[in-house]
C-alpha positions in Angstrom: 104.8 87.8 107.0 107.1 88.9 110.0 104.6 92.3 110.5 101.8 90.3 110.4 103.7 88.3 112.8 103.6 91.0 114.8 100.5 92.2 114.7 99.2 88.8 115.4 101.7 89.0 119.1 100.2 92.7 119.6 96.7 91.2 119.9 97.1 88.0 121.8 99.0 90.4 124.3 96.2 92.1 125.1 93.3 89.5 125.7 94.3 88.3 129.0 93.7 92.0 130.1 90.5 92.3 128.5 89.4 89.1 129.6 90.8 89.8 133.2 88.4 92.7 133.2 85.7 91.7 131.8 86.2 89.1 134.9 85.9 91.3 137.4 83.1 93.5 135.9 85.1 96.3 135.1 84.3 96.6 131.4 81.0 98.5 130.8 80.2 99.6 134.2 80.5 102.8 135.8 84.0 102.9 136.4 87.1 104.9 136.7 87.2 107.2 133.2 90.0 109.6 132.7 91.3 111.7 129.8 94.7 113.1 129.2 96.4 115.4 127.0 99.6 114.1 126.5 102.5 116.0 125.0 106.5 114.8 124.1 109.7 115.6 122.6 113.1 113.4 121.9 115.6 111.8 119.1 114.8 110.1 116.2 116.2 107.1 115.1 116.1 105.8 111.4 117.2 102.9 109.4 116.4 102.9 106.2 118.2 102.4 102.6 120.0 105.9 103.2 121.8 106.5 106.4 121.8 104.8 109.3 121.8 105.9 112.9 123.8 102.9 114.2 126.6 104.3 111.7 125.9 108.3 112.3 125.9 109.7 115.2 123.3 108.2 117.1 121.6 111.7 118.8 121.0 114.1 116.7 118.6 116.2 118.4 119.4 119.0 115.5 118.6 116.9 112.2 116.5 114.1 113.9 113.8 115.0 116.3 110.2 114.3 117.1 107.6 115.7 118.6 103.8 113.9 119.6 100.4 115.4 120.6 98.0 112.5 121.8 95.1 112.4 123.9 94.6 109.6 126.1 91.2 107.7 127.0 91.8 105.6 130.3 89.5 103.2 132.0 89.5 99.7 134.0 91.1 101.3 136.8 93.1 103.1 134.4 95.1 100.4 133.4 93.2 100.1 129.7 92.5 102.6 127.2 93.3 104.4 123.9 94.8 107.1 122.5 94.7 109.5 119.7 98.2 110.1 118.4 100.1 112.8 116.0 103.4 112.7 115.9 105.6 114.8 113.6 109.5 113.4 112.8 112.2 115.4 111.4 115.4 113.1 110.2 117.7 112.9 107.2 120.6 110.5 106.4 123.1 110.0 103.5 125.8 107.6 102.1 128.5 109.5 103.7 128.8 106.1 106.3 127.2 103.7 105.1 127.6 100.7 102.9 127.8 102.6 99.8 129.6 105.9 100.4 130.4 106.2 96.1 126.6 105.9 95.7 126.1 109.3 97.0 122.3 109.3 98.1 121.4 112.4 100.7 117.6 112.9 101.7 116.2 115.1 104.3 112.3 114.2 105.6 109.6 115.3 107.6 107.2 112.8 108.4 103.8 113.1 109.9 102.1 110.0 111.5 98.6 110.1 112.9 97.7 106.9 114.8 94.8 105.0 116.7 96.4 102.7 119.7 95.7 101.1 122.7 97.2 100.9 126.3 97.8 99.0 129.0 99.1 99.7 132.1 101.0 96.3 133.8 102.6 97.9 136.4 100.5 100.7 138.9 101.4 101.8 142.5 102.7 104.7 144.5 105.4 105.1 146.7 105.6 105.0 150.4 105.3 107.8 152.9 105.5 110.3 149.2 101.9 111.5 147.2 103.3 110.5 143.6 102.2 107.5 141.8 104.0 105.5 138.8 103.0 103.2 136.0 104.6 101.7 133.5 102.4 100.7 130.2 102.5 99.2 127.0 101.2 101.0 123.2 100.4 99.4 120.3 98.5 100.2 116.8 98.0 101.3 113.5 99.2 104.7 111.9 99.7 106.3 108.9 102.9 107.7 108.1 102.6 110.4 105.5 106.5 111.7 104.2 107.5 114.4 102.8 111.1 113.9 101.0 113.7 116.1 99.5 116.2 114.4 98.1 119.9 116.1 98.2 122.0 113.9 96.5 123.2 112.5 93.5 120.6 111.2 91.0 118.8 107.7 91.8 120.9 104.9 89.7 118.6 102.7 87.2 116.5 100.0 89.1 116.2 102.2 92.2 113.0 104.1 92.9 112.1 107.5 94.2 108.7 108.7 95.7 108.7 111.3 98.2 105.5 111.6 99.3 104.2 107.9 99.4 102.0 107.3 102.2 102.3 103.8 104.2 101.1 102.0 106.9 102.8 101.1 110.2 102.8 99.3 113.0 103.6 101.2 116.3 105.0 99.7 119.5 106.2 101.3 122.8 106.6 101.3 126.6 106.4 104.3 128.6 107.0 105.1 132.2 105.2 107.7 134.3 105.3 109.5 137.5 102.2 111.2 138.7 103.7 114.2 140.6 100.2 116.0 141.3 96.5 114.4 140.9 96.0 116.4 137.5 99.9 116.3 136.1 102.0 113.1 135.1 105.8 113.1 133.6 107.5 110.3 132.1 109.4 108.8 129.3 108.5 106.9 126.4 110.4 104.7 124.2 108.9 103.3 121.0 109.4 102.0 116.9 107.1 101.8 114.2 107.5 98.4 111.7 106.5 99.9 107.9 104.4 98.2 104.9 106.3 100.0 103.1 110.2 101.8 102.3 110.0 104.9 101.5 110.6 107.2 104.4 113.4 108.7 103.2 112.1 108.6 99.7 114.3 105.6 98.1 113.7 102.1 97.5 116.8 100.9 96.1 117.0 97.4 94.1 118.8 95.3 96.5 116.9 96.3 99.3 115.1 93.3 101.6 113.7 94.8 104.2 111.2 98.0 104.9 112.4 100.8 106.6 112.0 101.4 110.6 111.6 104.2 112.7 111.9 104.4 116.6 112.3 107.6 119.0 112.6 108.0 122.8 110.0 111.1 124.1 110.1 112.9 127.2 106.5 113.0 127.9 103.9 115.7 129.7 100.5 114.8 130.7 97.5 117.1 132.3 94.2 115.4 133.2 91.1 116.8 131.2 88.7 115.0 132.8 87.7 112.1 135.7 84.5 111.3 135.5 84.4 109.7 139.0 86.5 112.4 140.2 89.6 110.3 141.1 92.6 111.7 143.1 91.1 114.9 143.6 91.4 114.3 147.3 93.1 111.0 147.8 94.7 108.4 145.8 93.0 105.4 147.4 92.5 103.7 144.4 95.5 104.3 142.4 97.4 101.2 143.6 
């Protein structure tokens, strides 16, 4: 109920900026079309039935790290679009802090997460007297998340479960902020979490467990334009306010 919950917020969200476009003719008309290829790097962060990264330490850039390759679609000024997403996750987590240290439980997991979301940008303008631009922008979608478990600790008790390589959906969320430093070239940072249908990223779904497990990172990110198909900022950013 709460991710449908969720999912239901995620889509209201975005109808007063389609309908806002749609207003002022900007949706299916020859307007501003860009593609990026986006790239990023940052810490993982993890709660699940193993570990914790509230109770660990909470960057671990060695043992919990992702990376994301995504191409970006953007149009209606581009403020609106989609993107293509991979990301790929390395984290792990034991009982070591946690609730349960006697239990023992260790897993190690890479996780790869292909995903289909949409963006908005709320916030466009450029600063005074300097050529570089900034947005800030909002993601949201639905992914995959496909693990890949080893478990290193003790055996699983009676009434927990083990499946390393169960493949779940998810619900990604995120805000990002970006500076455009050349016409072609944007930098930023991005900060997002994923809400499962399901619990078993780090391969355990133990009995007393209520919840599903959740994943969030923070990327520094790398864009290049591909393409403009109106030729935007080439020469000027008059229209990138």
């Amino acid at each position: 109920m709460k991710r449908c919950f969720l999912l239901i917020i995620f889509i209201f969200s975005l109808l007063p900026a389609a309908i806002n476009a749609q207003r002022n003719g900007l949706i299916g008309k020859g307007v501003q079309n860009e593609g990026f290829l986006s790239i990023g790097a940052g810490p993982v962060l993890f709660s699940g039935d193993v570990g914790n990264t509230s109770k660990d330490p909470l960057i671990d850039l060695k043992n919990r790290h992702a990376f994301a390759l995504a191409f970006r679609h953007l149009f209606v000024d581009g403020r609106f679009g989609y993107r293509l997403s991979l990301y790929y996750s390395a984290f792990d987590g034991n009982d070591k802090n946690f609730s349960m240290p006697e239990r023992g439980y260790a897993f190690e997991t890479k996780l790869i997460q292909p995903s289909l979301q949409v963006e908005y940008s709320f916030i466009k303008g450029e600063f005074k007297n300097r050529d570089v631009t900034y947005g800030l922008y909002f993601r949201g979608g639905v992914e995959a998340a496909i693990p890949f478990v080893e478990f290193t600790g003790n055996p699983v008790r009676g009434g927990d479960s083990f499946e390393p390589n169960k493949v779940t959906l998810g619900i990604p969320l995120g805000f990002g902020l970006e500076f455009g430093v050349t016409p072609n070239i944007r930098v930023g940072i991005e900060g997002g979490g994923s809400v499962y249908f399901g619990d078993h990223l780090d391969g355990i779904k133990t009995a007393s467990s209520k919840s599903d497990d959740l994943l969030g990172e923070v990327l520094l990110t790398f864009s290049y334009r591909m393409f403009s198909r109106d030729g935007f900022a080439k020469k000027c950013r008059c229209n990138s306010r």
